[in-house]
C-alpha positions as CSV (number, residue, x, y, z in Angstrom):
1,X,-83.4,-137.1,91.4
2,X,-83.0,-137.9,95.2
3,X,-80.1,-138.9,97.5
4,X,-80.7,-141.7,99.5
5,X,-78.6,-141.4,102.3
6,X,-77.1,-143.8,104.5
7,X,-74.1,-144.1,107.1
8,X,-71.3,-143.7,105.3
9,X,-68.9,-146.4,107.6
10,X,-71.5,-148.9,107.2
11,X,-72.4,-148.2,103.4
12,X,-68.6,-148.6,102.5
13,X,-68.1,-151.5,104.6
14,X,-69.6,-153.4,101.2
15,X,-68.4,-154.4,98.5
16,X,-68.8,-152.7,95.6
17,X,-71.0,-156.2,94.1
18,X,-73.1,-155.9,97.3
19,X,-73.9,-151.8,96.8
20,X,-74.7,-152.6,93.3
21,X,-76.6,-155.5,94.3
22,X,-78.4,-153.1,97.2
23,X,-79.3,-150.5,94.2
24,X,-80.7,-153.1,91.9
25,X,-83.2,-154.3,94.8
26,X,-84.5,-150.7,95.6
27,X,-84.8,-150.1,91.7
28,X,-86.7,-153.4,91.1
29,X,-89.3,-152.6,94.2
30,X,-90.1,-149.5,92.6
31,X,-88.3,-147.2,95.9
32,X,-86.0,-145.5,93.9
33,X,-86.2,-144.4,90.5
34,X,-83.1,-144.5,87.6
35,X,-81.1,-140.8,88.3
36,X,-81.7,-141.8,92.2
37,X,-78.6,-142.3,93.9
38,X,-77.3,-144.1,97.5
39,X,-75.2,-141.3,99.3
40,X,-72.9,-142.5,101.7
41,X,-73.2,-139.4,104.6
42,X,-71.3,-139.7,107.9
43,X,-74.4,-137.7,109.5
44,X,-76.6,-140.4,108.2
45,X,-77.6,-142.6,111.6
46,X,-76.4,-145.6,112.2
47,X,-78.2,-149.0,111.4
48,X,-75.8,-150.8,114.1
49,X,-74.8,-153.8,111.9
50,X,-73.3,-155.3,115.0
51,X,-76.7,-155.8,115.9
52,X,-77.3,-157.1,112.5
53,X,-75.5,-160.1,112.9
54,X,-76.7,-161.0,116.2
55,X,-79.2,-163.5,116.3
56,X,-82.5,-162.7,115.1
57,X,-85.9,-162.6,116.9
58,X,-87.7,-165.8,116.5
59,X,-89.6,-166.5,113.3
60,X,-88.0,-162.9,112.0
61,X,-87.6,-164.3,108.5
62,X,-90.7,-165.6,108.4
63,X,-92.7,-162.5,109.9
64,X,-91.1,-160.9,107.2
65,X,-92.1,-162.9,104.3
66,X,-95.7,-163.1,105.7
67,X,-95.7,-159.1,105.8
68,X,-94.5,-159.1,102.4
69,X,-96.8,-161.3,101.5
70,X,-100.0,-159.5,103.0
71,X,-98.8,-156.0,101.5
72,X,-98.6,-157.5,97.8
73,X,-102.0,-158.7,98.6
74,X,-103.0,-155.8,99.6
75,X,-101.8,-154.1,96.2
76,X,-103.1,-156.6,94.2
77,X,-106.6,-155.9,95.6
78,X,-106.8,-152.1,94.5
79,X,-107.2,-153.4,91.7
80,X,-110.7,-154.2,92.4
81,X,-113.9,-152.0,92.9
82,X,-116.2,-150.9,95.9
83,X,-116.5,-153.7,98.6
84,X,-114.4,-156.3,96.4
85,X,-111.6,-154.4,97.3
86,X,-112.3,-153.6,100.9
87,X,-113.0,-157.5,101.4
88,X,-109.8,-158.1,99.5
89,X,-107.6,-156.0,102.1
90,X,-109.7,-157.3,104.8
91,X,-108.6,-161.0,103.6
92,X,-104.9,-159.8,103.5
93,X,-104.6,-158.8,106.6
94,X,-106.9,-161.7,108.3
95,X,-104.6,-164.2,106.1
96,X,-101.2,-162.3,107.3
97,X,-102.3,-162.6,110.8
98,X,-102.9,-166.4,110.3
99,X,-99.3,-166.4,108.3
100,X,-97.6,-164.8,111.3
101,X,-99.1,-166.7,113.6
102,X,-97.2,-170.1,112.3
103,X,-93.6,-168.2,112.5
């Protein structure tokens, strides 16, 4: 079981629907298991949330979803066998590159 911890004055700052919510994410992408918890710590360093709000970089969102994008790819193609799969990865990245370059 492991404590993930994060800064406690910015973890309670939540709601409770929004921890929950937080939880469900991390379970779902496989980056904590059930028995794993979120551990509010007041030694844990802070994200800065004021900085959070502040306008982001251009074409942040859609840098994001094009790395997201590229490293399901990427998954998907261990899938495959000798050079399939090192084209595969080689296509992901060449196509998030091409993705990142229309943010």
């Amino acid at each position: 079981m492991a404590n993930i911890k994060i800064n406690a004055s910015e973890w309670n700052a939540l709601s409770t629907e929004q921890q929950t919510e937080i939880t469900a994410i991390l379970r779902r992408a496989g980056s904590i298991e059930d028995g794993d918890k979120i551990i509010p710590d007041s030694a844990a360093p802070e994200i800065g949330l004021a900085a959070a709000d502040a306008v982001q970089p251009e074409g942040f969102w859609c840098k994001l979803a094009c790395n997201g994008a590229e490293a399901a790819a990427v998954v998907a193609c261990a899938a495959l066998s000798g050079p399939a799969a090192a084209v595969c990865v080689a296509a992901a990245h060449t196509a998030g590159e091409y993705c990142r370059s229309k943010c």
